[in-house]
C-alpha positions as CSV (number, residue, x, y, z in Angstrom):
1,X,1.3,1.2,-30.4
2,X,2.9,4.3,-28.5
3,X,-0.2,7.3,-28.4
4,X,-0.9,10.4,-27.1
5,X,-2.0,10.5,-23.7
6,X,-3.3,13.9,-23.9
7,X,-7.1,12.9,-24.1
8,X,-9.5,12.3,-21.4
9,X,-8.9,9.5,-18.8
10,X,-5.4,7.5,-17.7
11,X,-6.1,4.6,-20.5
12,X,-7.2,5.4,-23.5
13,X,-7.1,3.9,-27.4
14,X,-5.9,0.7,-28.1
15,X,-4.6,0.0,-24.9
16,X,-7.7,0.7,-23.1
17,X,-8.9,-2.2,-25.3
18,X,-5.7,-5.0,-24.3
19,X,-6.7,-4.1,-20.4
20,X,-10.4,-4.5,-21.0
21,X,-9.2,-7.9,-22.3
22,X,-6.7,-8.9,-19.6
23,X,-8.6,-7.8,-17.0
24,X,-11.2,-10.2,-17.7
25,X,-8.4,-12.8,-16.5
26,X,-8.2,-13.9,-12.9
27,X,-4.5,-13.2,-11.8
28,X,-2.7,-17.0,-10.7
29,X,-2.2,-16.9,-6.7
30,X,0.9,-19.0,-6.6
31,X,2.2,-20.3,-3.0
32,X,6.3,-20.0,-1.7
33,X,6.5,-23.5,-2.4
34,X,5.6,-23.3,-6.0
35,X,7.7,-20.0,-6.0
36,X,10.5,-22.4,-4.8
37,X,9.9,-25.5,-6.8
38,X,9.9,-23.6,-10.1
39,X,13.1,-21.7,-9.3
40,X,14.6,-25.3,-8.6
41,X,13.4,-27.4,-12.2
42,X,11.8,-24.8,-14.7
43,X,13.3,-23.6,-17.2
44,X,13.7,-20.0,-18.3
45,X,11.7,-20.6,-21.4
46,X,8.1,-21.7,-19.6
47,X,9.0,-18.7,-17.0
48,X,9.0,-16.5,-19.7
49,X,5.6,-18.0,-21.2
50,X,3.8,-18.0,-17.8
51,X,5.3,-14.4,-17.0
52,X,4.4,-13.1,-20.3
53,X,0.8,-13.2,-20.3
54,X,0.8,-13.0,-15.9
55,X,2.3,-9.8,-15.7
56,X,-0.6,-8.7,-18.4
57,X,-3.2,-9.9,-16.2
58,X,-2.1,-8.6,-13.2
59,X,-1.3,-5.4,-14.4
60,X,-4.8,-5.1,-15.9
61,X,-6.4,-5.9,-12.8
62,X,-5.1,-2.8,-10.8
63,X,-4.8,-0.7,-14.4
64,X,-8.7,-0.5,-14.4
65,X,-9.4,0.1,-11.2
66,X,-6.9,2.9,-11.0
67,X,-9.7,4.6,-13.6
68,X,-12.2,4.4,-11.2
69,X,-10.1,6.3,-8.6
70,X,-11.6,10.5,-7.9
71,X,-11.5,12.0,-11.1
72,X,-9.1,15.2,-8.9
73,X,-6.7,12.8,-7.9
74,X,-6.0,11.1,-11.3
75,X,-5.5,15.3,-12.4
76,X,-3.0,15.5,-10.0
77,X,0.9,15.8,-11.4
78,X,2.3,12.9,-9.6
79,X,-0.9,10.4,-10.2
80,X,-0.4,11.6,-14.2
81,X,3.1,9.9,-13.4
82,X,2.3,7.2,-12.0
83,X,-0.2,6.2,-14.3
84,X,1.6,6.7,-17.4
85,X,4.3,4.3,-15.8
86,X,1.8,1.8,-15.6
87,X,0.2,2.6,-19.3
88,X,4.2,2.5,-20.5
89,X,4.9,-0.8,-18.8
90,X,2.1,-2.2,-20.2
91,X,2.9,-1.3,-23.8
92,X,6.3,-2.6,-23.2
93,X,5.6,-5.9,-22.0
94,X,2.1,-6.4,-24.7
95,X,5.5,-6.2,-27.4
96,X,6.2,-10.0,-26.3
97,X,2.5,-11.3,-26.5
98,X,2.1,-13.5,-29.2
99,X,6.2,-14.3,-29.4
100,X,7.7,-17.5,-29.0
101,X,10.0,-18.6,-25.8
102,X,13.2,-18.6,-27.9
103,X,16.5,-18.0,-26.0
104,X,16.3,-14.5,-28.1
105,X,13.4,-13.6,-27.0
106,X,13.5,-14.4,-23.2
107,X,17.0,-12.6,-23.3
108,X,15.1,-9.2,-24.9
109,X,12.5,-10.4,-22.0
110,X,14.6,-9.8,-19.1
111,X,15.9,-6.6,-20.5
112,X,12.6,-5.2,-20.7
113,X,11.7,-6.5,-17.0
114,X,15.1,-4.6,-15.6
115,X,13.7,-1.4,-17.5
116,X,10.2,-2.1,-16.0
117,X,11.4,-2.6,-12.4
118,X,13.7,0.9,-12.4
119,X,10.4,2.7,-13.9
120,X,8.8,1.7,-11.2
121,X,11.0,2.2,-8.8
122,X,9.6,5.5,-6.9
123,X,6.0,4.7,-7.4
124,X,5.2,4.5,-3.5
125,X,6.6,7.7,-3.0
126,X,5.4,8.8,-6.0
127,X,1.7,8.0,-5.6
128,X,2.1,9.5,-1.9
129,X,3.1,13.0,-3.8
130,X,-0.3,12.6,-5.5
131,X,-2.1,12.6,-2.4
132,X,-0.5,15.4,-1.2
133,X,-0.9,16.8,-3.7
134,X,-4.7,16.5,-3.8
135,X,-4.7,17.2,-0.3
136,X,-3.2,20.7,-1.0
137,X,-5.3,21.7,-3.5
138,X,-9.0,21.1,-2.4
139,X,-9.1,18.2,0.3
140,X,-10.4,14.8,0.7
141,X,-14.1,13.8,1.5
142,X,-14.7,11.5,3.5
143,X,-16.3,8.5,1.0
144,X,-13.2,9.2,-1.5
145,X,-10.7,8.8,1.3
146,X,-12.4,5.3,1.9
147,X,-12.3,5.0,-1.7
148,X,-8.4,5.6,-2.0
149,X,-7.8,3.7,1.4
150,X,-9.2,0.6,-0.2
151,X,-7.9,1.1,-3.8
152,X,-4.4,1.8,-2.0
153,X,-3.9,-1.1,-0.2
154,X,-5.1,-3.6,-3.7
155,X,-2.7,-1.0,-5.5
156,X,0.8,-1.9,-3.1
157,X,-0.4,-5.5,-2.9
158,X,-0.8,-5.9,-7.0
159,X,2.5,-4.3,-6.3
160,X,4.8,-6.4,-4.6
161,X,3.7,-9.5,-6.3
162,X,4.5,-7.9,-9.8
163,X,7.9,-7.0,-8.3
164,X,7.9,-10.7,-7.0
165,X,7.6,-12.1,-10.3
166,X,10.0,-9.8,-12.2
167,X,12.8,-10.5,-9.3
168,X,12.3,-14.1,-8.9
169,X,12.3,-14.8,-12.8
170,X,15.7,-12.6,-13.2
171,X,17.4,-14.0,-10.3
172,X,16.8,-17.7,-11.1
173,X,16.7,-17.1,-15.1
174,X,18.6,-13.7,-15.5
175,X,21.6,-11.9,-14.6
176,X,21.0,-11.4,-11.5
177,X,22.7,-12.7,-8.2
178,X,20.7,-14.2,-5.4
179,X,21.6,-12.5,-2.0
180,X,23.4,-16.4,-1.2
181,X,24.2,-19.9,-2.6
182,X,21.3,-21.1,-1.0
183,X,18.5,-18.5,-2.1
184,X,16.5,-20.0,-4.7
185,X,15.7,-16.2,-7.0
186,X,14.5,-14.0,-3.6
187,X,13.3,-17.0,-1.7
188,X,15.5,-18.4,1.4
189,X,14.4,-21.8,1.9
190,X,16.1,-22.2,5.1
191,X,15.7,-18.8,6.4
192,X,17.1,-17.9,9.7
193,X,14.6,-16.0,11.3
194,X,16.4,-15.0,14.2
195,X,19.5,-13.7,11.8
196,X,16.7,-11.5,10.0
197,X,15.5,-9.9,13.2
198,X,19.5,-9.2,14.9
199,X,20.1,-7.4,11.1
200,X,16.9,-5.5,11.4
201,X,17.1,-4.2,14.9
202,X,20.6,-3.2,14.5
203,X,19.4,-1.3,11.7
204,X,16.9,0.4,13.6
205,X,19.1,1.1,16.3
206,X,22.0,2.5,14.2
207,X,19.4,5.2,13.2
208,X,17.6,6.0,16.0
209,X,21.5,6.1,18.0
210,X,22.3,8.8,15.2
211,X,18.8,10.6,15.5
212,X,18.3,10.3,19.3
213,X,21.9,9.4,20.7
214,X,20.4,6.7,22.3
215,X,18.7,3.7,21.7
216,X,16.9,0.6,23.7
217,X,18.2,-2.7,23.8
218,X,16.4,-5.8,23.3
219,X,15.6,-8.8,24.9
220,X,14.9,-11.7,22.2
221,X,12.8,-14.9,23.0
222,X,13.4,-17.8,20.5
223,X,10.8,-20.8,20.7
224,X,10.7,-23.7,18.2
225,X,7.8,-25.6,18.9
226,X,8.3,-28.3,16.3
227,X,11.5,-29.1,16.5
228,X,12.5,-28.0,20.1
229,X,16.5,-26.6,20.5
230,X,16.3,-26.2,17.0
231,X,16.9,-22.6,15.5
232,X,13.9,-21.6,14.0
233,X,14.2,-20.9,9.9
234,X,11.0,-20.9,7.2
235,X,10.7,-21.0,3.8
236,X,10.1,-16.9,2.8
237,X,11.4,-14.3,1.7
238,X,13.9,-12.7,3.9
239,X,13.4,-8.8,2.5
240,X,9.8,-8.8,3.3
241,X,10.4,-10.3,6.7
242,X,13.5,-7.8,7.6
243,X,10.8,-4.7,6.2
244,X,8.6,-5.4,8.8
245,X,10.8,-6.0,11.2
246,X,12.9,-3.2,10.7
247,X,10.0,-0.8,10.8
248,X,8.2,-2.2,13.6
249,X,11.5,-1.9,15.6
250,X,11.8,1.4,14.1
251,X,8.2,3.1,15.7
252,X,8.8,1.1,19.0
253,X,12.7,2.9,19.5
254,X,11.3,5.7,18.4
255,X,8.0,5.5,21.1
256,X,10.4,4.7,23.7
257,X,12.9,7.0,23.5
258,X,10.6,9.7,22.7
259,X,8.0,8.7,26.1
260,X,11.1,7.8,28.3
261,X,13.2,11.0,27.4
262,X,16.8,10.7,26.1
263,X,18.8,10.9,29.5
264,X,16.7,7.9,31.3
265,X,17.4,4.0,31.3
266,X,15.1,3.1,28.2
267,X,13.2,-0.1,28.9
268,X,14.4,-3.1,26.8
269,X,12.2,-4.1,23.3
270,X,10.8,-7.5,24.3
271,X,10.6,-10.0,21.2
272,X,9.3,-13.1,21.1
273,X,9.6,-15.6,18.5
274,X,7.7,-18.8,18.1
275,X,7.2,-21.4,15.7
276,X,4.0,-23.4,15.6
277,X,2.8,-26.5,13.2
278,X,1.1,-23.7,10.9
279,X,2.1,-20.2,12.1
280,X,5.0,-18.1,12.6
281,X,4.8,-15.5,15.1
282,X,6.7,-13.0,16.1
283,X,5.3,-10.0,19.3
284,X,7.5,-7.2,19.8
285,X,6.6,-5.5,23.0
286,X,7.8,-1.7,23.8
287,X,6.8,0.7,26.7
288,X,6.7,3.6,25.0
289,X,3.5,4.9,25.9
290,X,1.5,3.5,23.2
291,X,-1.8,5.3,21.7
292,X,-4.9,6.0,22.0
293,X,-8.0,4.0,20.2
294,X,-8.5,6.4,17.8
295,X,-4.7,7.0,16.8
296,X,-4.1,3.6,16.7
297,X,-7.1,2.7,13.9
298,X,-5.8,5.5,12.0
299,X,-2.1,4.0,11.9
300,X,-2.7,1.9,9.0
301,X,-4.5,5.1,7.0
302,X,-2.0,6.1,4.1
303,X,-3.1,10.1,5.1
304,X,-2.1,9.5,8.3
305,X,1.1,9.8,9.6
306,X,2.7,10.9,13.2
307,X,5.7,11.6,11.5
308,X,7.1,15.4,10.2
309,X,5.4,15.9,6.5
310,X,8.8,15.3,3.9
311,X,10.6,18.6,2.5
312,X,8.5,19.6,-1.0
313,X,11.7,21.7,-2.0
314,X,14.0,19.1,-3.0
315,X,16.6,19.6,-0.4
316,X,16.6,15.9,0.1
317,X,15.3,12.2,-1.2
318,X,12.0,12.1,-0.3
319,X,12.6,8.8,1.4
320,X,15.5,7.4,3.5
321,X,16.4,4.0,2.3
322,X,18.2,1.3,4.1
323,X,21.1,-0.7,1.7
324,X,21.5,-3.8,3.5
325,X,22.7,-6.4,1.3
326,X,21.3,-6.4,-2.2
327,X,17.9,-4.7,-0.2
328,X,16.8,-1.5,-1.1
329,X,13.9,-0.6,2.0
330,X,12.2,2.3,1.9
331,X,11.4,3.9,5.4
332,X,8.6,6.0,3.9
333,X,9.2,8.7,6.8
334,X,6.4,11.4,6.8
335,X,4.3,9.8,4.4
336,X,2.8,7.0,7.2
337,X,3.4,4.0,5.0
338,X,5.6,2.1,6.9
339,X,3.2,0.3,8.9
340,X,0.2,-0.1,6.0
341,X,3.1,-1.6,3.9
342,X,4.2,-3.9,6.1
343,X,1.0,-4.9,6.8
344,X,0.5,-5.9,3.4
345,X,3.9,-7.5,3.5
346,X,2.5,-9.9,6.2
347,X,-0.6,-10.7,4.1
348,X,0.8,-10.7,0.4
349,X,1.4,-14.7,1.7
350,X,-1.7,-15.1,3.9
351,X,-0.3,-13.8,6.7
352,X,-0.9,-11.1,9.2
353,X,0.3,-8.1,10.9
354,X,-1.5,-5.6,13.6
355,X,-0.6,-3.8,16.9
356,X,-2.2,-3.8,20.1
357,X,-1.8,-0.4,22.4
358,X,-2.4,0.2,25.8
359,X,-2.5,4.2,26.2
360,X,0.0,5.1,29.1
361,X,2.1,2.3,28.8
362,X,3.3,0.5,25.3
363,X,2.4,-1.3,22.1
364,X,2.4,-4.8,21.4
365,X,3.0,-5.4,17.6
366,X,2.3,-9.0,15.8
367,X,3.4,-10.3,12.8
368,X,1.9,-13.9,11.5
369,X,3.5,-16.0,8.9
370,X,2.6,-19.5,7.4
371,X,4.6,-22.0,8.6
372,X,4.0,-24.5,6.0
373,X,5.2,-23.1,2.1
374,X,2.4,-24.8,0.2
375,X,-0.4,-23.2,2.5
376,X,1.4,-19.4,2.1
377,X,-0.8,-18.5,-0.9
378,X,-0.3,-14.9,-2.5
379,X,-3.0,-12.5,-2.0
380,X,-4.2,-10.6,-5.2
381,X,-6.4,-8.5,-5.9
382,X,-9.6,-9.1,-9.0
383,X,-11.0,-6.3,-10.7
384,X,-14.8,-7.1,-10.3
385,X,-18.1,-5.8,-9.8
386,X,-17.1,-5.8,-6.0
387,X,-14.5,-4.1,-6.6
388,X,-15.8,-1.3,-8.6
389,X,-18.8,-1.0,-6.1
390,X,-16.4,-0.4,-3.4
391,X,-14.1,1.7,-5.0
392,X,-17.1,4.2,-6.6
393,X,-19.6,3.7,-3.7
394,X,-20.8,7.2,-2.7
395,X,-21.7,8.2,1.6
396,X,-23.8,5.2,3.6
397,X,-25.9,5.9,5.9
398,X,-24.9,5.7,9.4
399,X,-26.4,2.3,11.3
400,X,-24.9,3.0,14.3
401,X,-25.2,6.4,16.9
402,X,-21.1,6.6,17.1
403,X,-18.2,5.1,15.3
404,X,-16.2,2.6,17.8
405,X,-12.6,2.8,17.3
406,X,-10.7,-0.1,16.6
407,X,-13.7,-1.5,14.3
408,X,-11.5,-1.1,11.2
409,X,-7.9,-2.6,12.4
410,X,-8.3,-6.5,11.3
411,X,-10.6,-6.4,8.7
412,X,-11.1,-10.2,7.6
413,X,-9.3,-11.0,4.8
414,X,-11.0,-12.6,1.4
């Protein structure tokens, strides 16, 4: 089934024709709790069935909207890449689509999802080099860079819960170890929400301490509405909770040493933690000058970034990472995708994340989880007439005199 990929367009041949087919297919949203139940009585054979033809779909969801993407950015070097990952992937996984669930066959299964997860490894940063890349050469219009913003954020979403899948089905029905006893795959069922946040702002002191030589401290709130004097733990997934945390501690160090100046007393990171019937919420509160209306609409923008460009002469990774654990976080440092990703962290399972800025004095930063497992539904995106309209749509025609900043920051979510 391998072919050349020489001719015109990312997805060509026969495999154009398997994603016109799966992509008629509505990805399964599956909540944590079924996430958790699975990993506690399936079996590794009806994994494999339900991943088998699940990974297709999803795949050939994003696949096909990643066609309709400007025709110079799918010409650039590092988009090539990136799509023949996907186009590879795809082959690989198509091998297993009319095979049985024997023990054989889910064992070559998992082999192929560990060779699938390292390919894909670098595609963030990857897919960042693109639009550099594009950037370079002859710039971004305006209606494309809406165009990219919105593929983008479907793109990272589709994302994570492919990488979901292939982790939680190798953990629970593979070779590899869950970060404790108690994890079922990548899910903490009794996760200690205030243990995630100590690991992640020690994190994000240790670097700004080596950076800076200084660091704030932080004042932590802890409030358990349901079960009051309780500590508060959920039912998620402890990686995507320590990634936002980690980066949102991350900009607000980095605010408040930067606004304060390294030789003053640094105000203390307020964080407050609550626990409600349906939400989790966390604030974290800095006084580190915060930003502007305009800056702050433009935080979540994947051209956007208020960090140094990275080195494009190899000198060094193109991303820091943070090993804690068995976690591998990317920092994303000069390409401005720390806070979009996390964002889409919060909202993979319905919940939320945006910032609140008072120029001249700080930010306040909120994340939103669901409370409940069986109400925290993944978030996927459908290739779909909308879709395509969106994502091909040329310049509208203004309706308003200005634009009002801050318009764009919480759009509502489908």
């Amino acid at each position: 089934m391998r072919f050349s990929r020489k001719l015109l367009g990312p997805f060509v041949g026969s495999l154009a024709k398997k994603l016109d087919y799966y992509s008629q297919f509505q990805p399964s949203s599956l909540t944590i709790q079924q996430y958790l139940d699975f990993g506690r009585i399936g079996t590794a054979a009806n994994s494999y069935t339900f991943l088998k033809n699940e990974l297709l779909v999803r795949l050939a969801n994003i696949m096909q909207e990643f066609t309709l993407l400007p025709p110079k950015l799918l010409q650039m070097p590092s988009s090539k890449m990136v799509s023949n990952w996907y186009a590879e992937s795809f082959e690989d996984l198509l091998l297993f689509e009319a095979s049985d669930a024997s023990p054989e066959q889910v064992a070559r299964f998992n082999d192929q999802l560990t060779v699938v997860l390292k390919r894909h490894a670098h595609v963030v940063e990857t897919m960042a080099e693109g639009l550099i890349e594009l950037r370079e050469s002859d710039g971004v219009d305006i209606a494309s860079e809406k165009g990219i913003q919105y593929f983008l954020d479907r793109f990272y979403i589709n994302r994570i819960s492919i990488r979901m899948l292939q982790n939680q089905h190798l953990v629970v029905f593979g070779n590899v170890l869950p970060e404790s006893p108690r994890h079922v795959g990548c899910i903490d069922p009794a996760c200690d929400v205030e243990s995630v946040v100590y690991d992640a702002f020690e994190n994000a002191r240790f670097l700004c301490d080596r950076y800076y030589l200084t660091s704030p401290s932080m004042k932590l709130e802890m409030h358990n509405a349901v079960e009051k004097g309780k500590p508060i733990s959920i039912v998620a997934v402890p990686s995507h909770l320590y990634h936002m945390m980690f980066e949102l501690f991350k900009n607000a160090m980095r605010a408040t040493v930067e606004y304060h100046g390294v030789d003053d007393d640094l105000p203390d990171i307020k964080v407050y933690v609550v626990k409600g019937n349906e939400d989790l919420s966390i604030k974290i509160c800095d006084r580190g000058g915060g930003v502007s209306r305009t800056i702050l609409e433009r935080l979540y923008n994947y051209m956007y970034s208020t960090a140094p460009p990275p080195p494009r002469d190899g000198t060094q990774a193109p991303l820091t990472r943070s090993h804690i654990g068995n976690m591998n976080i990317p920092l994303q440092a000069g390409y401005g995708y720390g806070l979009p990703l996390s964002r889409l962290y919060a909202r993979y399972f319905l919940g939320d994340l945006f910032l609140v800025s008072m120029e001249g004095h700080g930010t306040d930063a909120c994340i939103y989880l669901k409370a409940v497992p069986v109400e925290a539904s993944e978030v996927l995106p459908i290739y779909s007439t909308s879709s395509r309209r969106n994502l091909t749509m040329g310049p509208q025609v203004a309706d308003w005199s200005h634009h009002v900043p801050g318009q764009g920051n919480r759009p509502a979510q489908s």
